[in-house]
C-alpha positions as CSV (number, residue, x, y, z in Angstrom):
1,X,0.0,0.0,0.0
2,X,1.5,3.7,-0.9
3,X,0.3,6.8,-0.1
4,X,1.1,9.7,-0.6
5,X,0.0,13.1,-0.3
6,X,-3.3,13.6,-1.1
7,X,-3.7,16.6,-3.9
8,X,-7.9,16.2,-4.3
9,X,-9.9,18.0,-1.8
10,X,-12.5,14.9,-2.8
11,X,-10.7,12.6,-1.6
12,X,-11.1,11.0,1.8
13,X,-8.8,11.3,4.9
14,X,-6.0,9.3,5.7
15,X,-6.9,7.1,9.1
16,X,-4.6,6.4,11.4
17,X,-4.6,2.7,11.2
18,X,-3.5,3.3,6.9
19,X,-0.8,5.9,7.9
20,X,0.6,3.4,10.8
21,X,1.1,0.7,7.9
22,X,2.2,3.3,5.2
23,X,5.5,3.8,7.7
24,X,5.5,-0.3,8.1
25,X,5.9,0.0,4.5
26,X,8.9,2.8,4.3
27,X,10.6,1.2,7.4
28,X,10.8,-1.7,5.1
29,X,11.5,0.0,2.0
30,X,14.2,1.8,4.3
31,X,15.6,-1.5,5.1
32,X,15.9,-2.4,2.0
33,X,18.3,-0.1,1.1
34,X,20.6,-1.3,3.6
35,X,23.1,1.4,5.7
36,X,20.6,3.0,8.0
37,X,21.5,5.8,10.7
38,X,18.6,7.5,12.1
39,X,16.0,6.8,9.5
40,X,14.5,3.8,11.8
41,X,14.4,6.2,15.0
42,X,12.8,9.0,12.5
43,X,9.6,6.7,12.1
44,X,9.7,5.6,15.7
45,X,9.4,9.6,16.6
46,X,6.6,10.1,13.6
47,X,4.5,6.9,15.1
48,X,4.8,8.4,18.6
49,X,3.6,11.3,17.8
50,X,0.9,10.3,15.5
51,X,0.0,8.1,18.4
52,X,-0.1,10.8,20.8
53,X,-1.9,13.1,17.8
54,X,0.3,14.9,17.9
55,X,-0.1,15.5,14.1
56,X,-2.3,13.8,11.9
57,X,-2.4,10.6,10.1
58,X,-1.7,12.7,6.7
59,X,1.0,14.7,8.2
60,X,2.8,11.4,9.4
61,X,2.7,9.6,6.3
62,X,4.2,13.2,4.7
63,X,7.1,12.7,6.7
64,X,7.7,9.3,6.6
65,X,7.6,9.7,2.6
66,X,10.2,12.7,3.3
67,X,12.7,10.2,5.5
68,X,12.3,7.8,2.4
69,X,12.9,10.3,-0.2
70,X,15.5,11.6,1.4
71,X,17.0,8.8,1.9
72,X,16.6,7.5,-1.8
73,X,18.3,11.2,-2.3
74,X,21.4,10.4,-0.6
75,X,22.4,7.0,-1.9
């Protein structure tokens, strides 16, 4: 399952329960890729505080796609 950010106002909310296994599915992507420094403690800290709602289910998978991206950026 990917998602990513949602451009149509039409479309319906990411839930908390998709966003949680959006991140399952970086981490893994993540893992993947081998060499890891603080991308796995990045999505520990996004899950927290999407958790805690802290931010939203949208916001968190935002940033877990940044921590990917910028990982696929730097290797």
């Amino acid at each position: 399952m990917s998602i990513e950010k949602k451009n149509n106002s039409n479309e319906s909310e990411v839930t908390h329960n998709q966003a949680r296994q959006h991140i399952e599915a970086v981490r893994g992507e993540i893992a993947s890729m081998g060499a890891n420094d603080s991308e796995f403690e990045s999505l520990n800290t996004i899950i927290e505080e999407l958790n805690n709602r802290i931010i939203s289910p949208q916001e968190a998978v935002n940033r877990a796609n940044g921590v990917r991206d910028s990982k696929q950026s730097y290797h």
